[in-house]
N, C-alpha and C positions, 0 to 999 in steps of 0.2 A: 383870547388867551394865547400869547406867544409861547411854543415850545421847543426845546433847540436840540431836544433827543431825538435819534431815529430809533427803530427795530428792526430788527430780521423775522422771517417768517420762513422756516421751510418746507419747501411740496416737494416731495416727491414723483415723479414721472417712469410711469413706465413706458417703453420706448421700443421697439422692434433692434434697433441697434445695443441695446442696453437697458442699464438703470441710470439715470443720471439723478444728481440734488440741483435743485435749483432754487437758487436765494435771492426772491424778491427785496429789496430793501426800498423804506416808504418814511418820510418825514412824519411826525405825528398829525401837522396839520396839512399833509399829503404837499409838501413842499421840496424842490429838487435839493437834494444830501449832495454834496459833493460826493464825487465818484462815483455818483450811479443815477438810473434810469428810471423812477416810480414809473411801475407796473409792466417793466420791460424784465424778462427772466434774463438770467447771466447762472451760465456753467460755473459751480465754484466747487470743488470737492479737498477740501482740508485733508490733511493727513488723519485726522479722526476717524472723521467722516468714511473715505475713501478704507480705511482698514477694514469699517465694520462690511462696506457691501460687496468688498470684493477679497477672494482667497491673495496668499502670495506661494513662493516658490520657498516651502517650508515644509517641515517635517507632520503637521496641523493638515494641510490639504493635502498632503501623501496619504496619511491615517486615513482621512475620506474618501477618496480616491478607492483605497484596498477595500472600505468597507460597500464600495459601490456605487457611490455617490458623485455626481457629475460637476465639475466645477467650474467659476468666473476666476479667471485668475487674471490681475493685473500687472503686469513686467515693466520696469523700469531699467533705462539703462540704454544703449546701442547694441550691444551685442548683436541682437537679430534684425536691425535696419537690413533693407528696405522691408523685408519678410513684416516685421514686427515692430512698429513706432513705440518710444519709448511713452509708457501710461497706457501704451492700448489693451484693451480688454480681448480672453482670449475664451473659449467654452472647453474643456477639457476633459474628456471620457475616460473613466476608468479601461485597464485593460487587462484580459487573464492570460489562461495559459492557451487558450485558443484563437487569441488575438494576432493578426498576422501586422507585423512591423517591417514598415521598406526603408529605405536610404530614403534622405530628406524631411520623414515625419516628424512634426516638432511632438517632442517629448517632455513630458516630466518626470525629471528623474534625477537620483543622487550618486555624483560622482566624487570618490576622497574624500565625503565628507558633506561633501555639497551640494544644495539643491536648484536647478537649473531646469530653464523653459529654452532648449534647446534641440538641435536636427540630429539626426540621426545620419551621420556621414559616412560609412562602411557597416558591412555586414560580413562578420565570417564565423561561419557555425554559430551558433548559441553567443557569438559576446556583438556587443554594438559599438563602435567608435558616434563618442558626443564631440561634438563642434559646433561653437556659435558661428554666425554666419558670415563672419570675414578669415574662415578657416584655422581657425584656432584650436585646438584641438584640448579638450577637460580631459579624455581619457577613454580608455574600454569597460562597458560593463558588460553582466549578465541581465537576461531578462527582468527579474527578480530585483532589480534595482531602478528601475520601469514604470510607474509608478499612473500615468497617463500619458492619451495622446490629442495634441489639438483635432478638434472634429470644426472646431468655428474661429474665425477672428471677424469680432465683431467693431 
């Protein structure tokens, strides 16, 4: 019986680097699909996908964050090249009021409004100047707007 449909299947990997999906795709009578490799894994993480396993730089993993909770957060964008590839996955610790914060820690935090995986570029008394990392500068906060600090880039 000839059949001209393929499927997906997907595994999940956990990984010392991360979590990654990975989408074997296979002809039904294990025949080569255009575009892909029977029984070869290929990286594919869709927007769906990619939402569910990983936090973003939003008001949702701020909330977790305060509540104590350590997170995977994914950043998109240049801002923090070379520091930070856009898509790279980052681990991020909650921090209180005993948390000591230097010039350079990447932070999440919200500045005017907005929420940003960026450095910590000055420090004077109690406020922080945020700057992505081709010197740009978002603004001064207070600690309390602080939200976490990267512990890992994975």
């Amino acid at each position: 019986m000839d059949c001209d449909f393929a499927y997906k299947s997907s595994i999940l990997f956990v990984h010392p680097i991360g979590v990654w999906l990975s989408w074997l795709e296979h002809s039904a009578d294990n025949r080569k699909v255009p575009g892909s490799n029977p029984g070869t894994p290929t990286i594919l993480l869709d927007d769906e996908r990619r939402n569910k396993l990983f936090d973003k730089e939003n008001v949702h993993t701020a909330n977790k964050l305060l509540k104590g909770e350590t997170c995977l957060i994914q950043g998109f964008g240049q801002s923090m090249t070379p520091i930070l590839k856009s898509g790279q996955v980052c681990e991020i610790s909650p921090i209180d009021d005993h948390s000591t914060l230097e010039k350079n820690d990447i932070v999440l935090c919200k500045v005017r409004g907005h929420y940003y995986l960026h450095l910590i570029s000055a420090i004077k008394g109690n406020q922080f100047q945020i700057s992505n990392n081709h010197k740009h500068v978002n603004g001064w906060i207070i600690k309390k707007n602080i939200y976490g600090k990267v512990t890992k880039i994975l």
